[in-house]
C-alpha positions in Angstrom: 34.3 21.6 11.3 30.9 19.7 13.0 29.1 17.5 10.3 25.4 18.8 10.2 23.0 15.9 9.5 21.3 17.5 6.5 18.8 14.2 6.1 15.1 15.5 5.5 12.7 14.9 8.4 10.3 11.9 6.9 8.1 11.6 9.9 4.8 9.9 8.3 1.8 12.6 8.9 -1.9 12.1 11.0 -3.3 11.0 7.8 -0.5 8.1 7.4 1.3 10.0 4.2 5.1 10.9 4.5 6.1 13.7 2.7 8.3 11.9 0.1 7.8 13.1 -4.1 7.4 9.6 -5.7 8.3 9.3 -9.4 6.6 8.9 -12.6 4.0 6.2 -11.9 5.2 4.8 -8.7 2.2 3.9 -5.7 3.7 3.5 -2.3 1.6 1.8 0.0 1.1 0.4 3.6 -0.4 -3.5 3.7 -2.9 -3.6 6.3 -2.6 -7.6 7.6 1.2 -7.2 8.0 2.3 -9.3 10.1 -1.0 -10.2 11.9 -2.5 -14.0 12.3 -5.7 -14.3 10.2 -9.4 -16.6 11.0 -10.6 -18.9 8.4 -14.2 -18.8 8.0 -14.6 -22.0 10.1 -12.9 -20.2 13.2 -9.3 -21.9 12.1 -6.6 -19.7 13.6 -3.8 -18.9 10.5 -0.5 -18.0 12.0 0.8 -14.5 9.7 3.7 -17.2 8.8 1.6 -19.5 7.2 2.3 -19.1 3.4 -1.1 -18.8 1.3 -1.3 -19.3 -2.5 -1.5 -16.9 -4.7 -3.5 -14.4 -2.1 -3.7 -10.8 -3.2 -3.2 -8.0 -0.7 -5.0 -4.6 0.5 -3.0 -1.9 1.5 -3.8 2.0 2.0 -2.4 4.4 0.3 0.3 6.4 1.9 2.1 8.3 -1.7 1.4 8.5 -5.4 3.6 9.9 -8.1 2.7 12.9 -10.9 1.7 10.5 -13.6 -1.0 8.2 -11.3 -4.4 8.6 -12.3 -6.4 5.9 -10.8 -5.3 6.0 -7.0 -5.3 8.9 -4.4 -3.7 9.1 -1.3 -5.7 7.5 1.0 -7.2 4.9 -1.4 -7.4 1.2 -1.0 -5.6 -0.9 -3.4 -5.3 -4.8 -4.2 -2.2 -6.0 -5.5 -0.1 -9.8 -6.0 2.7 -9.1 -3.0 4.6 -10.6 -5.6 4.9 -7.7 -8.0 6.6 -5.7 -5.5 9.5 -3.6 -3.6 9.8 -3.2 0.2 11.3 -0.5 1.5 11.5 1.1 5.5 11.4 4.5 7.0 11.6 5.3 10.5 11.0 1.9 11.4 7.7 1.1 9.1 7.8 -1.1 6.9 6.3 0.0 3.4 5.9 -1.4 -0.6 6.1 0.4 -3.5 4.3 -0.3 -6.6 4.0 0.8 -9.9 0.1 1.7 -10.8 -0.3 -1.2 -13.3 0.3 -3.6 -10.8 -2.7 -2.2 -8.4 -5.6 -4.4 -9.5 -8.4 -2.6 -7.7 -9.1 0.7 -5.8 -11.5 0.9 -3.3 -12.2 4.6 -2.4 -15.6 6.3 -1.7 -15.7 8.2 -5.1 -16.2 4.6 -6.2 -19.2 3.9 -4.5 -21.8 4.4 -7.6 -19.3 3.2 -10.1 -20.3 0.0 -9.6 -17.9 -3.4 -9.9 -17.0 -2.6 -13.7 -18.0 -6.3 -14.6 -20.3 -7.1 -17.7 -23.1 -9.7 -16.6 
């Protein structure tokens, strides 16, 4: 008897999503500097090894689970690379976050909300 390989096909869409149900509050999301040097604003080339203090992170949205509210797929978030899980498919290398660790969204239904600051 042949041994069919039943795993599902998670090929990551146009749009960058995968078609993958994420539980309860879980955001998974793809950094956008991975692995790529950075300029300082004097023209200083940083090597992507360099280790930074406490630097928080974009990343895009690629998945959100039934109980996020704040995020979309497709969204911008900021998060502390600390509070979080790595995790690869096909090759790509992505994190996955629970919502309360995203610290900012950045998406254009945004745009007249302003910063959310009191001055």
């Amino acid at each position: 008897m042949a041994m069919v390989d039943a795993s599902p096909d998670i090929t990551p869409s146009a749009d960058g999503s995968l078609p993958i149900k994420l539980l309860h509050d879980r955001v998974l999301v793809r950094e956008e500097d991975e692995g790529r040097e950075r300029r300082s604003s004097g023209g200083i080339v940083i090597p992507s090894t360099a280790q930074l203090g406490r630097k928080l992170t974009w990343a895009k949205v690629v998945g959100v689970g039934p109980h996020v509210r704040s995020v979309q797929n497709g969204d911008r978030v900021l998060f502390e690379p600390e509070d979080r899980g790595l995790v690869e498919i096909q090759g790509i290398s992505y994190v996955l976050l629970r919502e309360r660790d995203v610290h900012a969204v950045a998406a254009n239904r945004h745009s007249n909300d302003g910063t959310g600051l009191y001055l």
